[in-house]
N, C-alpha and C positions, 0 to 999 in steps of 0.2 A: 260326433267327430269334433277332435279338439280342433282349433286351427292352428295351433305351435304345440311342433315335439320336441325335444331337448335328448339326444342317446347320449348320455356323460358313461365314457368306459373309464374303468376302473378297475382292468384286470393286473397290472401291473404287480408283479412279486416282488421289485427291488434287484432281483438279479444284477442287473445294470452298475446298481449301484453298490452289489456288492453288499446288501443288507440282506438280516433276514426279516426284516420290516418291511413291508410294503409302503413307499413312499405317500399315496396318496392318504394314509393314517398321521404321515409325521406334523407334530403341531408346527402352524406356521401363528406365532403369535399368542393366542390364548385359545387356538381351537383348528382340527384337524384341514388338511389343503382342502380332502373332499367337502366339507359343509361349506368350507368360501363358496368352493363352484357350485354348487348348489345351490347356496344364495345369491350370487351373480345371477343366473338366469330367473330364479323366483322375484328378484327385487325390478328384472327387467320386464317379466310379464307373470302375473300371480296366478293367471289362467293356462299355463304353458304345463302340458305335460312331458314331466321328468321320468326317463327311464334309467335307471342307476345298472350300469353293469357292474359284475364283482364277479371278484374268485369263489367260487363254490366254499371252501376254505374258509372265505374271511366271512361270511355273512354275518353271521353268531356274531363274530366280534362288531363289525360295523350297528347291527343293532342295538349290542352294549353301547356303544359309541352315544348312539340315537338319546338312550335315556342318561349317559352318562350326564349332557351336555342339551336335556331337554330341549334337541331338533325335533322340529315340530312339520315341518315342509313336507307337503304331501310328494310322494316317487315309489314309483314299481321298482322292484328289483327284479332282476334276472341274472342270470348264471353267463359268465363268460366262456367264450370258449379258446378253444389252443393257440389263434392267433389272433390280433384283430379282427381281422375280417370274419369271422367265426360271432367274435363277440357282439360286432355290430350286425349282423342277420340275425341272430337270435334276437336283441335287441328291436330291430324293425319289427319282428312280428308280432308285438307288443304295443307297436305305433299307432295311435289313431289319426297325428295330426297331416294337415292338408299339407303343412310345411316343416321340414326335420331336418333340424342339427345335429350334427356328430361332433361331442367337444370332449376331450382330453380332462380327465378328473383332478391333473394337479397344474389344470393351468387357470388359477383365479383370477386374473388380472388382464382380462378383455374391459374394453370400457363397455358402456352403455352403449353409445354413439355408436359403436363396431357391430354390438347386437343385430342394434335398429336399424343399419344399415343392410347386412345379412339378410335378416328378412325381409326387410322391404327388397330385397334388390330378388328376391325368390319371386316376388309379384309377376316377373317380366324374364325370367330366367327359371331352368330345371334343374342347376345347379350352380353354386356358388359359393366361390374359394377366397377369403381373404387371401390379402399377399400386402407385404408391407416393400418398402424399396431397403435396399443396403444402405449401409452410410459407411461400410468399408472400404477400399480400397480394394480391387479386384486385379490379379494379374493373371496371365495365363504360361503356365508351364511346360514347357516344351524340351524333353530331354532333360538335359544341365544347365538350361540357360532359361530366364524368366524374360517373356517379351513386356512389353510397355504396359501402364499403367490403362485399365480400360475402361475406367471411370465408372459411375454407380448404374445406367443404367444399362450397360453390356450383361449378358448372361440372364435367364429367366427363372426357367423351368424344366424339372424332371420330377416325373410320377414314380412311385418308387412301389413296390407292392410290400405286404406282409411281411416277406423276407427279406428286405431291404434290394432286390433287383429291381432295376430299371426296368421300366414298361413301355415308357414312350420318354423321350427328351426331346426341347427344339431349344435353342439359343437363338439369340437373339442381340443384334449389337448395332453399330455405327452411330452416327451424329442422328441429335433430334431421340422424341421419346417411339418409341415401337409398343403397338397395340396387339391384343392377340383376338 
């Protein structure tokens, strides 16, 4: 049994964006978003097993990719499925480790420090959600009229499922910071 899993999905078609490209292929720099993420978690722990989800569709290419670009980092692939949620269950039963992440294949730019913290923070937790704070400006809308300015830490959290519907929501506001 490994002690760190990594589920990186990477079912994403571009739909969204309106491509018929798969965004997690688009080069960022001199090499595709997926191998950043990929080397993100191999550079954070070289014993962390990686399970790479993908579209049925793109494997063939993703493997050209592999030798295009002589990526060498050991990862299982498995097959996504209709929704996320589909894709990460398939995914888990592939899983061996004691501790598992679920990370988004075109998002490279986690530090290290956030990794390490993730994990470690599984030591003492069953699950655990980065959340970073706003630096926007938050107001709240009501009808035609915007009431006052609610400052950064009013407002929290909504779980949202597969199809974008709310599952649970709590808010959260006034003076001082609020724990959950």
């Amino acid at each position: 049994m490994q002690e760190k899993s990594v589920i990186i999905t990477a079912g994403g078609l571009g739909k969204r964006m309106k491509s018929a490209f798969p965004k997690q292929f688009i080069l960022l720099g001199n090499k595709p978003l997926l191998m950043q993420t990929i080397e993100l978690f191999y550079e954070f722990d070289p014993t962390i097993e990686i399970i790479l989800a993908l579209p049925k569709d793109w494997v063939n290419y993703w493997q050209e990719l592999q030798v295009e670009y002589n990526f060498k980092i050991p990862h299982t692939i498995v097959i996504g499925g209709e929704e996320r949620f589909h894709t990460v269950q398939n995914a888990l039963e592939k899983c061996t480790g004691k501790f598992i992440a679920v990370h988004d294949g075109v998002r490279p730019f986690v530090s290290q420090t956030l990794l390490k913290l993730c994990f470690d923070s599984l030591q003492q937790n069953s699950a655990v959600i980065p959340v970073l704070s706003i630096k926007e400006s938050v107001r709240f809308l009501s009808g035609n009229k915007t009431e006052e300015n609610l400052g950064l830490a009013d407002y929290w959290i909504l779980k949202l499922d597969t199809s974008g519907n709310i599952e649970w929501q709590k808010a959260i506001g006034g003076i001082g910071d609020d724990q959950l």
